[in-house]
C-alpha positions as a LaTeX table, in Angstrom:
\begin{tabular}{lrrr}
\hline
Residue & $x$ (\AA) & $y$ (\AA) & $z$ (\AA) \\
\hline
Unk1 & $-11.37$ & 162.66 & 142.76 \\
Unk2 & $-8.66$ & 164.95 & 142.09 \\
Unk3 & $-6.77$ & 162.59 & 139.40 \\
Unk4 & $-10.31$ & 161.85 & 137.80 \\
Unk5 & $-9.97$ & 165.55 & 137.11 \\
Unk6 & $-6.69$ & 165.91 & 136.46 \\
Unk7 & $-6.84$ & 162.91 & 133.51 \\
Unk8 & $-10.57$ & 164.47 & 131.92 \\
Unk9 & $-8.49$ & 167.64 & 131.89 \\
Unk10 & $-5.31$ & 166.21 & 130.38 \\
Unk11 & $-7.95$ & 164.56 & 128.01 \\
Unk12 & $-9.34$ & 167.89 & 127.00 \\
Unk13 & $-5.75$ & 169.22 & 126.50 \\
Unk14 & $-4.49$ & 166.29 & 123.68 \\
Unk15 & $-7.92$ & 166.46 & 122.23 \\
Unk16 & $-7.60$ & 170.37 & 121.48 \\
Unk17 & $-3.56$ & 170.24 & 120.86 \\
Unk18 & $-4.87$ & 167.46 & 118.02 \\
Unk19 & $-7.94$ & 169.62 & 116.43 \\
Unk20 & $-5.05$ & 172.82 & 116.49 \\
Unk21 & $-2.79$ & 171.05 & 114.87 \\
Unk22 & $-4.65$ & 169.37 & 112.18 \\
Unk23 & $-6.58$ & 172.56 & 111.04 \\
Unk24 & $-2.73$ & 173.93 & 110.72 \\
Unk25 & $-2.21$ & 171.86 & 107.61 \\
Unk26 & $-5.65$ & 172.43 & 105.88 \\
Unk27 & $-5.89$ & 175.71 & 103.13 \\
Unk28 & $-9.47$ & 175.98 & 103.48 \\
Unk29 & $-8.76$ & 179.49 & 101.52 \\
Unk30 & $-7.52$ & 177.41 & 98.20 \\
Unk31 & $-9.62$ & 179.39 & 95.14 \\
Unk32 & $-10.80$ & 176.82 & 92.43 \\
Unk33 & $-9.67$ & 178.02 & 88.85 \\
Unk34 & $-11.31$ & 177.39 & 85.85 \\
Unk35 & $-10.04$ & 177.28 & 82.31 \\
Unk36 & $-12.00$ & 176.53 & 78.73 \\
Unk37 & $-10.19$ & 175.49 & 75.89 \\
Unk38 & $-10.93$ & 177.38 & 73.02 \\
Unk39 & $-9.09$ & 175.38 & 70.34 \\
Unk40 & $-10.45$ & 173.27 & 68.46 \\
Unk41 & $-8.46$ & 169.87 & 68.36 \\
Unk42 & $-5.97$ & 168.33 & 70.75 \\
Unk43 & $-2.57$ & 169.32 & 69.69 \\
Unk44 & $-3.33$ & 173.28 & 70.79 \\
Unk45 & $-4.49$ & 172.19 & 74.20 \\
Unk46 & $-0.53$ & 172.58 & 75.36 \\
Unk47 & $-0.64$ & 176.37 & 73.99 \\
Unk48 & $-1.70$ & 178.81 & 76.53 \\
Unk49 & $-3.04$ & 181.28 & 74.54 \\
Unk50 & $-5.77$ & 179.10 & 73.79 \\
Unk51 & $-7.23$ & 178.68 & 77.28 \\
Unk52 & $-9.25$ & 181.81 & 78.60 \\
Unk53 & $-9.71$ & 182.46 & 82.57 \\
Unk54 & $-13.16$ & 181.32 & 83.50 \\
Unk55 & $-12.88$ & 181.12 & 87.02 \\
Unk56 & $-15.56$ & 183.45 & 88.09 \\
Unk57 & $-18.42$ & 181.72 & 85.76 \\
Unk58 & $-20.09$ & 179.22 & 88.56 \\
Unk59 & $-20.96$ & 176.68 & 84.90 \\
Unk60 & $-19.00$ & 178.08 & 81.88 \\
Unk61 & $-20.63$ & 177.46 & 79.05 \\
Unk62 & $-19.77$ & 175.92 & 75.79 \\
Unk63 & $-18.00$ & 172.33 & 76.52 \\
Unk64 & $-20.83$ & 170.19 & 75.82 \\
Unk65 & $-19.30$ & 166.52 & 73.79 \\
Unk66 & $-16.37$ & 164.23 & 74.00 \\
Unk67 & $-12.76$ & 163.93 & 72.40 \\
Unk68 & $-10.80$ & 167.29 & 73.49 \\
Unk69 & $-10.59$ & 168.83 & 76.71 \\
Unk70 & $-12.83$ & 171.45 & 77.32 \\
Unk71 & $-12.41$ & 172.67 & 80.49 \\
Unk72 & $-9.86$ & 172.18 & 83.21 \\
Unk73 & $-10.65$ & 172.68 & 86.99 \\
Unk74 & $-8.03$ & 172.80 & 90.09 \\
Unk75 & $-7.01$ & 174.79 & 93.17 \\
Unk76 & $-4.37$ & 177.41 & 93.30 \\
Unk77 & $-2.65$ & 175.66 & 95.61 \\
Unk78 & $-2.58$ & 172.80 & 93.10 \\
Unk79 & $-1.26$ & 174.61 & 90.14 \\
Unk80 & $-0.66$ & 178.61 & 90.25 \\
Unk81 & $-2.08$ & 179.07 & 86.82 \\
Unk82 & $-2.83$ & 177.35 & 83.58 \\
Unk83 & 0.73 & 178.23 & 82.49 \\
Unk84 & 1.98 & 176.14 & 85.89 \\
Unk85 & $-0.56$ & 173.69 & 84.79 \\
Unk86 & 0.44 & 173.26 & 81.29 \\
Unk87 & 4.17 & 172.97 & 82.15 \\
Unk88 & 3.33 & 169.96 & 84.21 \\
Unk89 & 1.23 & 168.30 & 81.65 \\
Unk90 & 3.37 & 169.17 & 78.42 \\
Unk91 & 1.84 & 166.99 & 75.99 \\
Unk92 & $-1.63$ & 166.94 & 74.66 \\
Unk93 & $-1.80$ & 163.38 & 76.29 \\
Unk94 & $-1.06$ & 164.07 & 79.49 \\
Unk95 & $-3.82$ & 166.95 & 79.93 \\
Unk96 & $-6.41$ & 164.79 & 78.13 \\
Unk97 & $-5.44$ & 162.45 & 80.73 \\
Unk98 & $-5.44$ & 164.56 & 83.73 \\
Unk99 & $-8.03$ & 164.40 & 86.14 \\
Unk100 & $-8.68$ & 168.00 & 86.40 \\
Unk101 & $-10.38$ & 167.96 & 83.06 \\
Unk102 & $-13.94$ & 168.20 & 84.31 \\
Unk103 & $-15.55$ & 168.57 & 80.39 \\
Unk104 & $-14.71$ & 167.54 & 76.92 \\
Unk105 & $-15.95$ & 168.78 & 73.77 \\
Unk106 & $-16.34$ & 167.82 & 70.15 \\
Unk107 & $-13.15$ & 167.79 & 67.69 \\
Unk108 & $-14.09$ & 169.99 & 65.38 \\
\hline
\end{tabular}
């Protein structure tokens, strides 16, 4: 009886020590940031200036098409800022490409 016990309780103990220790590696405080492009072709998606914080509109308006990237979502544990974004994707290709553009609009 005592060992049946002693193993549930043993049991109990891994099964906590795992739940402990994988909540230790997830950043359930990560904040989603939002930019919109405000250019309007590709080649000035790489220039910071033309990107404007929208992070605390819950549906920024104003990307509504296809062709240029509009608006550009990630967490700040992904990328710091748009600056830290745009230094990883350097070229107007590799941000049209980028899965963190979550709308495109219209070349105008």
């Amino acid at each position: 009886m005592n060992l049946k016990k002693l193993s549930l309780g043993l049991v109990a103990l891994v099964g906590f020590g795992l739940m402990v220790t994988l909540n230790a590696f997830t950043n359930d405080t990560a904040a989603i940031l939002k930019y919109r492009y405000n250019g309007t072709n590709a080649a000035g998606t790489t220039t910071l200036a033309n990107w404007t914080d929208v992070s605390s509109q819950p549906n920024p308006l104003g990307c509504d098409g296809e062709g240029i990237p509009c608006l550009v979502e990630f967490r700040d544990d992904q990328y710091a800022d748009m600056a830290a974004f745009i230094a990883a994707h350097n070229t107007p290709a590799l941000i049209a490409s980028s899965p963190y553009v979550t709308a495109e609009k219209d070349e105008q």
